[in-house]
C-alpha positions in Angstrom: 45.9 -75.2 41.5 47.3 -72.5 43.6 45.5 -70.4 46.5 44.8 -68.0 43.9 42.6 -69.9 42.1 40.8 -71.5 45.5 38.5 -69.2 46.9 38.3 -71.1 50.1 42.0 -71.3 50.5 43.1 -67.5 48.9 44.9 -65.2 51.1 42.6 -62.4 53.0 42.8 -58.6 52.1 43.1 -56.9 55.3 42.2 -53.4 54.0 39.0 -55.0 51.9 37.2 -56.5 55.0 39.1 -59.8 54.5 38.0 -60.6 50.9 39.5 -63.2 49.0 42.5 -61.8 47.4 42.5 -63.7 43.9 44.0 -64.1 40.4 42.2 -62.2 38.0 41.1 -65.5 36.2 39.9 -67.0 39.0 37.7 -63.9 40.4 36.5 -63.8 36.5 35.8 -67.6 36.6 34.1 -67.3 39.6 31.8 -64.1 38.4 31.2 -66.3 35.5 29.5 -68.8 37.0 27.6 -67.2 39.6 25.0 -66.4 36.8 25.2 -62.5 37.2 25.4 -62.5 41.2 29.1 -61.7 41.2 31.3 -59.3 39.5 35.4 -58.7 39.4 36.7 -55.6 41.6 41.0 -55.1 41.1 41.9 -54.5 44.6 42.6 -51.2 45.2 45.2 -52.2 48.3 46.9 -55.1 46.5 47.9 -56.7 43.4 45.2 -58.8 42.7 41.2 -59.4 42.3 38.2 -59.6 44.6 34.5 -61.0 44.0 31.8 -58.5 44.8 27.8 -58.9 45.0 26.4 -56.1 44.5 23.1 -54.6 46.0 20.5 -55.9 44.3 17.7 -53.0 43.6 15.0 -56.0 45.1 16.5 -56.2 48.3 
């Protein structure tokens, strides 16, 4: 597995306050699981993928 697909061990964005800079399968794998808590974002900076929660309405 490369850091790519570990979230704990992917490189940091520095222009996306440090998010995990991931493969697109791995962010999408990642979203997947979290049961509708996470969604993909292409990094805008980068060529790769980021997780993002978005603001939940309830909070």
């Amino acid at each position: 597995m490369t850091a790519g697909h570990v979230y704990s061990q992917a490189p940091r964005c520095p222009r996306c306050e440090g998010r995990a800079l991931l493969t697109k399968e791995a962010a999408q794998a990642l979203a997947d699981d979290s049961a509708g808590k996470l969604t993909t974002v292409r990094c805008p900076a980068d060529d790769g993928w980021h997780v993002h929660a978005p603001v939940s309405d309830q909070e």
